[in-house]
N, CA, C and O atoms as a GROMACS GRO file, in nm:
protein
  520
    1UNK      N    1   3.277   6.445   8.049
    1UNK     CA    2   3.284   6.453   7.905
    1UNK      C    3   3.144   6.433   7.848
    1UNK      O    4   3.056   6.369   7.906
    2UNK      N    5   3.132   6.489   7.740
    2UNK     CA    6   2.980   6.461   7.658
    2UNK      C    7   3.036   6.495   7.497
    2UNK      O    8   3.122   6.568   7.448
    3UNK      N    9   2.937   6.401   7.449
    3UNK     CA   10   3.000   6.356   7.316
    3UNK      C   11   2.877   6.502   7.269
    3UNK      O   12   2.796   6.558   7.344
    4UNK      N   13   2.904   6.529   7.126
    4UNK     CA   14   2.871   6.655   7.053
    4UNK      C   15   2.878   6.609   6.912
    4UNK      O   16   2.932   6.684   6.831
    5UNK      N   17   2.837   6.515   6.878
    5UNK     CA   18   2.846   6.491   6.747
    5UNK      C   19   2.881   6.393   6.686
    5UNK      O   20   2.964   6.332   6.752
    6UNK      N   21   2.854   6.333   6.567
    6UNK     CA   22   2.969   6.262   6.469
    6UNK      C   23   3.107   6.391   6.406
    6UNK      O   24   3.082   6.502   6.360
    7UNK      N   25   3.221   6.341   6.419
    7UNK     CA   26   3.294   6.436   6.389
    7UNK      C   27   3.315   6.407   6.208
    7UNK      O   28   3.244   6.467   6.127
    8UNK      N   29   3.406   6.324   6.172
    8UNK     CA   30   3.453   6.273   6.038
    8UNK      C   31   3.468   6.106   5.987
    8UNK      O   32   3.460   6.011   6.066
    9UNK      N   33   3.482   6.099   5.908
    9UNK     CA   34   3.526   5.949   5.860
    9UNK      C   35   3.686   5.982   5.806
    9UNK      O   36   3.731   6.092   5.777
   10UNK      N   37   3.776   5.812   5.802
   10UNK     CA   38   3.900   5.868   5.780
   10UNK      C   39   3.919   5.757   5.658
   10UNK      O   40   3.914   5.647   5.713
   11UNK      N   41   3.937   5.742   5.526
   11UNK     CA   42   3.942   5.632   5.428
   11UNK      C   43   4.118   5.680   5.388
   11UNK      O   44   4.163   5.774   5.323
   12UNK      N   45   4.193   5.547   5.474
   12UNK     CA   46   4.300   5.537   5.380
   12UNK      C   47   4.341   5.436   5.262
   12UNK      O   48   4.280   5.332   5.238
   13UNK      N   49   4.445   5.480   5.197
   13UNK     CA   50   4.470   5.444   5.065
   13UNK      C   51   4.571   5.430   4.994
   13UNK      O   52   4.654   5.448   5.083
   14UNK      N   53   4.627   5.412   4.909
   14UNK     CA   54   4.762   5.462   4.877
   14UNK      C   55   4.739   5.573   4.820
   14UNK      O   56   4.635   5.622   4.775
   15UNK      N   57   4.909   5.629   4.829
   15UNK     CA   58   4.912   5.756   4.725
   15UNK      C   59   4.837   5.768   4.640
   15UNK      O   60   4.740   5.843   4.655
   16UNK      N   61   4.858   5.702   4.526
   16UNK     CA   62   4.833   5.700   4.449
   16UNK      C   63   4.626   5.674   4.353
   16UNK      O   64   4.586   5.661   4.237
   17UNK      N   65   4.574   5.677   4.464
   17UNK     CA   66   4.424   5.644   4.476
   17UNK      C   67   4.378   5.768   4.572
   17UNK      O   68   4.283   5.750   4.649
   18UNK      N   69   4.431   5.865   4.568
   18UNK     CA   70   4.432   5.996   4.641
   18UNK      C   71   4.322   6.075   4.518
   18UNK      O   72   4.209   6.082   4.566
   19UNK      N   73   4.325   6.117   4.416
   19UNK     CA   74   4.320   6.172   4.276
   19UNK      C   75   4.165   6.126   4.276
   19UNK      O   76   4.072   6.203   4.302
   20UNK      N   77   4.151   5.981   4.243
   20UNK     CA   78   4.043   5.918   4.227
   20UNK      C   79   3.927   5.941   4.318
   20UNK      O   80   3.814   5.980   4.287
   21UNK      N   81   3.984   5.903   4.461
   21UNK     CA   82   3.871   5.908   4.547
   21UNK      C   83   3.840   6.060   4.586
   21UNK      O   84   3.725   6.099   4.609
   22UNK      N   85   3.947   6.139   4.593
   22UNK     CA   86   3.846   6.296   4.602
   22UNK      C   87   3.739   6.345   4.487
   22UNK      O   88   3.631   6.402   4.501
   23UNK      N   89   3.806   6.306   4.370
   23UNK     CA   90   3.675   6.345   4.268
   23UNK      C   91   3.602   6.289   4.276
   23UNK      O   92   3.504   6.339   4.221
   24UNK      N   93   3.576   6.160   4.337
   24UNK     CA   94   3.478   6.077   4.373
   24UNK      C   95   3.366   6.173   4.432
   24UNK      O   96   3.275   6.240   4.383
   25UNK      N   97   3.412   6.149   4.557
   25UNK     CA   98   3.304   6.225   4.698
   25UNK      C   99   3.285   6.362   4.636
   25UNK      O  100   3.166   6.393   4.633
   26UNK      N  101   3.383   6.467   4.578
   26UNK     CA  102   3.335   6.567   4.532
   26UNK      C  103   3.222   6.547   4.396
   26UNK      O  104   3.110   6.596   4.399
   27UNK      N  105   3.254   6.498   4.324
   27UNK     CA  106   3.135   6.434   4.230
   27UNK      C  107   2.988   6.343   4.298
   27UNK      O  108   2.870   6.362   4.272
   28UNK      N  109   3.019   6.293   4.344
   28UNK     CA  110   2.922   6.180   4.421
   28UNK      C  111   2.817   6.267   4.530
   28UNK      O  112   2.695   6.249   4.534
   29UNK      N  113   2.875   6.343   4.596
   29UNK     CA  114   2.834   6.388   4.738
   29UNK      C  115   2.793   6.485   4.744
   29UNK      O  116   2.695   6.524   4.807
   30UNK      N  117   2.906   6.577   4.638
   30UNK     CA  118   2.906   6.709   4.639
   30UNK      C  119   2.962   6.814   4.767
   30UNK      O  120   2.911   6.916   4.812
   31UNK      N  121   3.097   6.739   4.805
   31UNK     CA  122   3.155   6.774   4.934
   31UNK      C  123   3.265   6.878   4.820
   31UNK      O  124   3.270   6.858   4.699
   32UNK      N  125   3.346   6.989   4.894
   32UNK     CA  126   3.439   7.063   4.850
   32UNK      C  127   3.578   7.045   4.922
   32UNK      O  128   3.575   7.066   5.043
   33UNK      N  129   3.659   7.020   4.885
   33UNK     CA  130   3.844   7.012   4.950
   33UNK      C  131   3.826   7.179   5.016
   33UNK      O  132   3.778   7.289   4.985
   34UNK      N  133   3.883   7.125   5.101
   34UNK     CA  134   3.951   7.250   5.230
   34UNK      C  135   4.064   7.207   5.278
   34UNK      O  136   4.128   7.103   5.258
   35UNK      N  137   4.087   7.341   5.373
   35UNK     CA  138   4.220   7.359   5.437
   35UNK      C  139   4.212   7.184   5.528
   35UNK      O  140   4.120   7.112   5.569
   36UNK      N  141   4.328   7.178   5.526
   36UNK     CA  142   4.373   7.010   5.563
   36UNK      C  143   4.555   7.049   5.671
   36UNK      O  144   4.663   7.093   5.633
   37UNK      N  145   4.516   7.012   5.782
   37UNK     CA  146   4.680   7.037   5.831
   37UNK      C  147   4.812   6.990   5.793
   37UNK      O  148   4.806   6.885   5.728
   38UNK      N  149   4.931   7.033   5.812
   38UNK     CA  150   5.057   6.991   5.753
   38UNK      C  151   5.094   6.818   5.778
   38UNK      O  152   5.212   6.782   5.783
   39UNK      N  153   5.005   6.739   5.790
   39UNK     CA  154   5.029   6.611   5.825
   39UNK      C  155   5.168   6.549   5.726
   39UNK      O  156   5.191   6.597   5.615
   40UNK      N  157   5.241   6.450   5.779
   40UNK     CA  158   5.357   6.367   5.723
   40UNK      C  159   5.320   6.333   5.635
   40UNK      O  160   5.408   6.349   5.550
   41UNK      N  161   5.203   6.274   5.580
   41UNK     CA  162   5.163   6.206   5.439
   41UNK      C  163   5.046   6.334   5.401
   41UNK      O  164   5.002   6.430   5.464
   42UNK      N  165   5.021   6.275   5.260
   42UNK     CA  166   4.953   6.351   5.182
   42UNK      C  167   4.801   6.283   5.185
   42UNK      O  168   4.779   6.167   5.220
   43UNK      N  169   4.707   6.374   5.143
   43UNK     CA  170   4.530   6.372   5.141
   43UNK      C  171   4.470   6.466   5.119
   43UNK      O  172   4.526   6.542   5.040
   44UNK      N  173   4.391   6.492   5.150
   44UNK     CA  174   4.250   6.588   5.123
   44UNK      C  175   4.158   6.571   5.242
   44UNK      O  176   4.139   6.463   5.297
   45UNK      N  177   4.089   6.712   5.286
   45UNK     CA  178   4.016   6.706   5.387
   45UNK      C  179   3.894   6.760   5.294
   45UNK      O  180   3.926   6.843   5.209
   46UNK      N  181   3.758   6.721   5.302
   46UNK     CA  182   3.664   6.681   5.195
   46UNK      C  183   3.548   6.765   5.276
   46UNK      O  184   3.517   6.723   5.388
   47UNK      N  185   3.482   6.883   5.222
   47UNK     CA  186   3.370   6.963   5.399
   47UNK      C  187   3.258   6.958   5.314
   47UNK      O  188   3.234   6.971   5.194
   48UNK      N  189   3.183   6.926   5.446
   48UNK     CA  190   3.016   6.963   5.392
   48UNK      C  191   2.990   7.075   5.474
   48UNK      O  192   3.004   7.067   5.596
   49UNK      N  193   2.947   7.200   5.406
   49UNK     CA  194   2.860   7.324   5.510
   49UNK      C  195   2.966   7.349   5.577
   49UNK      O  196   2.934   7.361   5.696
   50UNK      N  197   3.131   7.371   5.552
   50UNK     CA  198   3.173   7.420   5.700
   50UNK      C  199   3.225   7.307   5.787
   50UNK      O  200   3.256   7.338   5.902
   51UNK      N  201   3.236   7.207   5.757
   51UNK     CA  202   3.280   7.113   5.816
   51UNK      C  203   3.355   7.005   5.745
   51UNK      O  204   3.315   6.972   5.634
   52UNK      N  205   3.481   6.936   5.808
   52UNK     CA  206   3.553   6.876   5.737
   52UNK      C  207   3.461   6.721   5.780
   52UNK      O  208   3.408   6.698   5.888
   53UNK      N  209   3.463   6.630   5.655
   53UNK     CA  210   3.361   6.557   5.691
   53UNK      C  211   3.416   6.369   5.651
   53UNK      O  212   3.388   6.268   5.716
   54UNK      N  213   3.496   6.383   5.526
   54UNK     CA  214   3.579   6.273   5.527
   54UNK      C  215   3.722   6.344   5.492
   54UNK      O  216   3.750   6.456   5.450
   55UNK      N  217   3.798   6.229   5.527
   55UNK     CA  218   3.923   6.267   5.558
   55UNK      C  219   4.006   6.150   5.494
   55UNK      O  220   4.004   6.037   5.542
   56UNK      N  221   4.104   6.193   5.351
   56UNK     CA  222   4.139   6.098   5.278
   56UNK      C  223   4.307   6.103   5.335
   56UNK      O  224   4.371   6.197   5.382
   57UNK      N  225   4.335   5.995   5.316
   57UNK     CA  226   4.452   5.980   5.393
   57UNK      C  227   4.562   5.888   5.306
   57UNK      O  228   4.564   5.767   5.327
   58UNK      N  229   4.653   5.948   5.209
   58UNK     CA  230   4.717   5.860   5.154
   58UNK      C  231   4.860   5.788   5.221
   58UNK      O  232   4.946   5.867   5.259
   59UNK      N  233   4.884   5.662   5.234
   59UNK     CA  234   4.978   5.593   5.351
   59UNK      C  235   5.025   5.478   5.264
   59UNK      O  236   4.947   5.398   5.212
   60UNK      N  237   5.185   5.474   5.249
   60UNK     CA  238   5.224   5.358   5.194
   60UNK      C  239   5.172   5.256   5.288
   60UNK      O  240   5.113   5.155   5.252
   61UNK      N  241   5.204   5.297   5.441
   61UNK     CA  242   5.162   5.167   5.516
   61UNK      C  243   5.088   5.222   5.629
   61UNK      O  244   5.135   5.334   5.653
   62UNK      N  245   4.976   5.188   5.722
   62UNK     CA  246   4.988   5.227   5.838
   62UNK      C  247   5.074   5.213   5.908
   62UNK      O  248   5.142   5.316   5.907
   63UNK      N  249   5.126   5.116   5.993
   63UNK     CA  250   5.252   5.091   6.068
   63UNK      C  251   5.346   5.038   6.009
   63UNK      O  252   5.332   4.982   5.900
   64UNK      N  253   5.460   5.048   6.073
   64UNK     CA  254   5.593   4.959   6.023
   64UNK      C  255   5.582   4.856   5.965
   64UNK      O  256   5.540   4.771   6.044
   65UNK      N  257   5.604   4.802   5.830
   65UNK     CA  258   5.601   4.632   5.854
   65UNK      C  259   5.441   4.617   5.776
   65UNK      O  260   5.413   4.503   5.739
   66UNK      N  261   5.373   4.690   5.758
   66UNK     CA  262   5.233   4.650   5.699
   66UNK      C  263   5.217   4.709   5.557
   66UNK      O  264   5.272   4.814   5.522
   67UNK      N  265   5.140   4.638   5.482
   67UNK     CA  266   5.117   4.649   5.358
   67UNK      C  267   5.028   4.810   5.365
   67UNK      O  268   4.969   4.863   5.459
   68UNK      N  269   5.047   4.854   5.230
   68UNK     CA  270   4.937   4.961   5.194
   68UNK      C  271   4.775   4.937   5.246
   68UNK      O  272   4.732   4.830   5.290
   69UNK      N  273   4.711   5.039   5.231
   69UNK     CA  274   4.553   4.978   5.226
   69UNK      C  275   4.545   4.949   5.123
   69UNK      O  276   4.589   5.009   5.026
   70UNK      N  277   4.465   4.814   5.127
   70UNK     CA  278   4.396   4.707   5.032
   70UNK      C  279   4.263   4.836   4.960
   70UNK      O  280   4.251   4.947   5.012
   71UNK      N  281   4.190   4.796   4.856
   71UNK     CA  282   4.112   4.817   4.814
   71UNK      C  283   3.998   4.732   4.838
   71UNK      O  284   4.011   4.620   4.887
   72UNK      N  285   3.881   4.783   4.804
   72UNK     CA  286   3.741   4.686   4.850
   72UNK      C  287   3.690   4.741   5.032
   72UNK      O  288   3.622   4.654   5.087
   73UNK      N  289   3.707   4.819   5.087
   73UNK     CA  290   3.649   4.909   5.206
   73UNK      C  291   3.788   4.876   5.335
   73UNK      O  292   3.776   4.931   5.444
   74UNK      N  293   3.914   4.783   5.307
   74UNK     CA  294   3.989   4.769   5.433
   74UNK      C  295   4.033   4.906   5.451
   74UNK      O  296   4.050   4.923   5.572
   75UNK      N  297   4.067   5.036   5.369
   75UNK     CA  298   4.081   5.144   5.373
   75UNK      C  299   3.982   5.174   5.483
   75UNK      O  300   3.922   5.271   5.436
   76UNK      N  301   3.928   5.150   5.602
   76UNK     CA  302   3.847   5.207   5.674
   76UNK      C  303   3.971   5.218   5.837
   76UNK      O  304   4.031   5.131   5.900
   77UNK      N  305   3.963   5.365   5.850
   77UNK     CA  306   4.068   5.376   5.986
   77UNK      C  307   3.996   5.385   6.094
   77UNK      O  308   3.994   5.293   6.176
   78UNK      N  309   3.920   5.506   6.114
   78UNK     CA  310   3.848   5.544   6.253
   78UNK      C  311   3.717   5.603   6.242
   78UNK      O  312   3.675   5.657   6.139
   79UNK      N  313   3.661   5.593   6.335
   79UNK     CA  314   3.520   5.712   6.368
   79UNK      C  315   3.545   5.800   6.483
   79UNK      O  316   3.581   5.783   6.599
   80UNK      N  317   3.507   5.915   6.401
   80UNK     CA  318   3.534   6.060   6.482
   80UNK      C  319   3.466   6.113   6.554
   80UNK      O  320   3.391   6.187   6.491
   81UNK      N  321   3.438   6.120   6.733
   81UNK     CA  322   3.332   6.228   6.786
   81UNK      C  323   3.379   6.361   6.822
   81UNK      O  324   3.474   6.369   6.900
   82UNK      N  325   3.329   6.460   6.779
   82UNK     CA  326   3.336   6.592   6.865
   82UNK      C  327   3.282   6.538   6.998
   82UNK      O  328   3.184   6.475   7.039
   83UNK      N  329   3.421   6.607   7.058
   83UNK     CA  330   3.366   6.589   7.198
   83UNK      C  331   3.385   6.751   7.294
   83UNK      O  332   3.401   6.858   7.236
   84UNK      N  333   3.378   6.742   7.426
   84UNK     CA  334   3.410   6.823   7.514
   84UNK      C  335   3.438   6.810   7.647
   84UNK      O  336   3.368   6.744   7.725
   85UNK      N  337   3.565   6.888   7.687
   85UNK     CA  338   3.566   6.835   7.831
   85UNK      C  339   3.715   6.740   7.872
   85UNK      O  340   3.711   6.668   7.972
   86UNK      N  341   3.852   6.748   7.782
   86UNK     CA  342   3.931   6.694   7.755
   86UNK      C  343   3.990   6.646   7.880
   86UNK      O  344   4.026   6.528   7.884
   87UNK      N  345   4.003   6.707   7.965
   87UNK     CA  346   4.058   6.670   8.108
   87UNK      C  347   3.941   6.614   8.151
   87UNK      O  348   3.984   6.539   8.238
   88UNK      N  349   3.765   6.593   8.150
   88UNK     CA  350   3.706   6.483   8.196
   88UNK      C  351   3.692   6.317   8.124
   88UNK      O  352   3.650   6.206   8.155
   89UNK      N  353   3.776   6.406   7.977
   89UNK     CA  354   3.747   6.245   7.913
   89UNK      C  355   3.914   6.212   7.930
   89UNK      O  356   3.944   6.160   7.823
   90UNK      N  357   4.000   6.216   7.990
   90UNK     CA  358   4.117   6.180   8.031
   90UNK      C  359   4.116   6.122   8.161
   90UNK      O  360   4.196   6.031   8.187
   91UNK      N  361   4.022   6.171   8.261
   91UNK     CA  362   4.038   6.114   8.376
   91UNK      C  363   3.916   5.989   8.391
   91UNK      O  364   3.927   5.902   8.477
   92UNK      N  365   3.812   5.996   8.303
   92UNK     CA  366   3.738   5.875   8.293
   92UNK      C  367   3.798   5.772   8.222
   92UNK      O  368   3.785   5.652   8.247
   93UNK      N  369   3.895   5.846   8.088
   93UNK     CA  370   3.957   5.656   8.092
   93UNK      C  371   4.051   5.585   8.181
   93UNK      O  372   4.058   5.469   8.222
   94UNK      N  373   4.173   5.772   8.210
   94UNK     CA  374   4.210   5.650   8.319
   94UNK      C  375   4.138   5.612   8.460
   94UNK      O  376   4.219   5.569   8.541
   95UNK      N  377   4.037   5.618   8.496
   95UNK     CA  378   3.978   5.596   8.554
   95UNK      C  379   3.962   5.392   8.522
   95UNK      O  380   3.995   5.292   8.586
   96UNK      N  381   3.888   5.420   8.377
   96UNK     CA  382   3.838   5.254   8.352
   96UNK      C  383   3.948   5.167   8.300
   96UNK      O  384   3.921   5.050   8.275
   97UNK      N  385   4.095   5.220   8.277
   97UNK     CA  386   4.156   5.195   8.280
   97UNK      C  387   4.229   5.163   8.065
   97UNK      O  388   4.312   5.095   8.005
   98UNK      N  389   4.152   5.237   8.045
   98UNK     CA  390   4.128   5.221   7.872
   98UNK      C  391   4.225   5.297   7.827
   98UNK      O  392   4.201   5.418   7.825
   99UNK      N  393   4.366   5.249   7.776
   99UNK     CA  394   4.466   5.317   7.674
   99UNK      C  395   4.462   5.428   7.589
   99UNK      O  396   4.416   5.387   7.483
  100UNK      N  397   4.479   5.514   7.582
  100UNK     CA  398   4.500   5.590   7.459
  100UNK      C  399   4.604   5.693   7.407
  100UNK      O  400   4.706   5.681   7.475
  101UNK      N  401   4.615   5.772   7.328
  101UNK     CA  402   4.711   5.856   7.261
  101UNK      C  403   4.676   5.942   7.246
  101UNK      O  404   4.558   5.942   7.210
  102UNK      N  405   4.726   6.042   7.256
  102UNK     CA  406   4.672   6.173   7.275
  102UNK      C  407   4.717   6.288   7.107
  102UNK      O  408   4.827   6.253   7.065
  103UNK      N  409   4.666   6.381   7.038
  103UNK     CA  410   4.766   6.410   6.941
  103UNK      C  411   4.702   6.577   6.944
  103UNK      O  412   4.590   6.628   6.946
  104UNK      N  413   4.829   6.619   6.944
  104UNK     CA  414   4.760   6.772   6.855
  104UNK      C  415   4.715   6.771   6.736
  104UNK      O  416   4.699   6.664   6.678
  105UNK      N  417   4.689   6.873   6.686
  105UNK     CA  418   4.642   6.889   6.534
  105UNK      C  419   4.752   6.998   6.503
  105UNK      O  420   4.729   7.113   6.541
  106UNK      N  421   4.838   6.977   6.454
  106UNK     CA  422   4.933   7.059   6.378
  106UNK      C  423   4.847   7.239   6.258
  106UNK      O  424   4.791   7.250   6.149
  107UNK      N  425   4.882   7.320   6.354
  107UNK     CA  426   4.824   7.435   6.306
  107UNK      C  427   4.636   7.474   6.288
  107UNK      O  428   4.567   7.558   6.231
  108UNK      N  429   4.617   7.369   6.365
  108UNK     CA  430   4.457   7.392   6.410
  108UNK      C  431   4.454   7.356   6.565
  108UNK      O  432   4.514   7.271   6.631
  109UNK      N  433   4.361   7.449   6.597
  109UNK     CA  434   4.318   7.526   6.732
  109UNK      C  435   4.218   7.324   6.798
  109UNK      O  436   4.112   7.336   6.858
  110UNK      N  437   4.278   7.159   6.769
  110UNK     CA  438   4.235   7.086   6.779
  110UNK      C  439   4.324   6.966   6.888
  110UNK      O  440   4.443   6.934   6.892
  111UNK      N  441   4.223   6.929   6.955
  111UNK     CA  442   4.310   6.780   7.041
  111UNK      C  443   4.278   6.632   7.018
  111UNK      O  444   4.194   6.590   7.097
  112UNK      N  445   4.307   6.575   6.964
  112UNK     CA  446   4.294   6.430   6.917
  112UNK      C  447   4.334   6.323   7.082
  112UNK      O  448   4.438   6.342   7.145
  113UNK      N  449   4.207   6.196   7.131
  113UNK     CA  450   4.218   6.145   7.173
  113UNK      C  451   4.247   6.031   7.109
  113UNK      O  452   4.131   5.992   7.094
  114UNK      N  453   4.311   5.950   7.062
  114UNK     CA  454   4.254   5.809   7.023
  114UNK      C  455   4.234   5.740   7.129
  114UNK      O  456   4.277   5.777   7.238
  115UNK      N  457   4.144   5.593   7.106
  115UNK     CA  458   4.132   5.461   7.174
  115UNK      C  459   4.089   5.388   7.114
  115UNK      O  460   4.014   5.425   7.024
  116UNK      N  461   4.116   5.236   7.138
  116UNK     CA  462   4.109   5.071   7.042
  116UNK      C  463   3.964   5.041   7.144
  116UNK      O  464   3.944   5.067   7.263
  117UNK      N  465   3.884   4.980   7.050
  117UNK     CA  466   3.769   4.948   7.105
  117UNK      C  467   3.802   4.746   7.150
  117UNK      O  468   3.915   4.695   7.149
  118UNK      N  469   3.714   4.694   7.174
  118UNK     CA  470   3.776   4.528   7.212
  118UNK      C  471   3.798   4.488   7.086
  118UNK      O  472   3.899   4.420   7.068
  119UNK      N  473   3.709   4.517   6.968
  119UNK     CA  474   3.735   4.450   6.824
  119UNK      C  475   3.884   4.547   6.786
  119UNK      O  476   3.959   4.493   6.705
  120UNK      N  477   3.908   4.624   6.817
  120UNK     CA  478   4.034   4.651   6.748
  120UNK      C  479   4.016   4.796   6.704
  120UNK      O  480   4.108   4.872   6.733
  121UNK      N  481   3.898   4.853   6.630
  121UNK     CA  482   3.847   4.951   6.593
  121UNK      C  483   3.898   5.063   6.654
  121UNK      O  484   3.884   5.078   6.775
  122UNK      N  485   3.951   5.138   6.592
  122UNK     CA  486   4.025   5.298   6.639
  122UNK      C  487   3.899   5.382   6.678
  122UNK      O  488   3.799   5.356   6.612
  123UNK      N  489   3.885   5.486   6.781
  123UNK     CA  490   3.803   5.575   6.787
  123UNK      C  491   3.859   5.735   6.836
  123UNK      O  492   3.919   5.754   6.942
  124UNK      N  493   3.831   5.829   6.751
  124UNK     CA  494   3.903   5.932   6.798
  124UNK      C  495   3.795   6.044   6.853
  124UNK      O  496   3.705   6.072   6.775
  125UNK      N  497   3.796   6.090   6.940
  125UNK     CA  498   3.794   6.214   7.003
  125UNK      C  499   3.844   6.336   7.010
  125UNK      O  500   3.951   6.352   7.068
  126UNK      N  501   3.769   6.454   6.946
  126UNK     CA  502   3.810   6.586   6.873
  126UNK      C  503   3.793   6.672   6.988
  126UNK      O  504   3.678   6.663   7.030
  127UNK      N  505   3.855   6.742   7.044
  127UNK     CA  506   3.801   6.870   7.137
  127UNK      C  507   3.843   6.963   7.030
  127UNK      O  508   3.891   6.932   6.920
  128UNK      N  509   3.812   7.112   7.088
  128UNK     CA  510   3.863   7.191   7.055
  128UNK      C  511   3.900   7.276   7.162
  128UNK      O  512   3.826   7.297   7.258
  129UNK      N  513   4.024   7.331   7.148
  129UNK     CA  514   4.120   7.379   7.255
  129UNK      C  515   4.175   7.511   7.161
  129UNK      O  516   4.176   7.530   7.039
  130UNK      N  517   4.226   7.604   7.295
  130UNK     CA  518   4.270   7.715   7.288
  130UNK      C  519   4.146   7.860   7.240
  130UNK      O  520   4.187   7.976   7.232
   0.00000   0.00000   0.00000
């Protein structure tokens, strides 16, 4: 495997702070909304140049049982690498023995690795497949 990049940032939120924070970054940054996949909850995928670059994510809760995201930066989920090489970065973790989840991307040509770093910290891994 060899990493290829920073891929995206992921800021969740509630519903309802969906509105706010895209005109934000589009005002602020000067990023444009693009195509975004059929995900279960609602957001905005936010591109610079051709690239989706933050990724707003509105979530009553992350998991079962947990409050909304707080306001003040706990809205912070994961860091994204483009990577390559999906069957070598599958057999090096299980190799070191490091957990993860695997996800499609619903109607994009994409493969999502996740893994928990020791602090807890989500990290995802983007191939692109097919």
């Amino acid at each position: 495997m060899r990493l290829a990049g920073m891929n995206h940032v992921t800021i969740n939120c509630a519903p309802a702070d969906l509105p706010a924070l895209r005109d934000f970054y589009v005002a602020a940054l000067g990023l444009t909304e693009g195509r975004r996949p059929e995900f279960s909850f609602p957001g905005h995928w936010l591109y610079l140049d051709g690239q989706s670059v933050v990724h707003l994510a509105g979530r009553a809760a992350i998991a079962p049982g947990t409050p909304a995201p707080a306001r003040g930066g706990a809205g912070f989920d994961h860091v994204a690498f483009t990577a390559e090489g999906l069957e070598a970065a599958r057999a090096r973790l299980d190799a070191a023995g490091i957990g993860y989840a695997e996800a499609p991307v619903p109607g994009f040509p994409l493969h999502q690795i996740f893994l928990t770093d020791p602090l807890g910290q989500r990290i995802e891994l983007t191939f692109a497949v097919g």
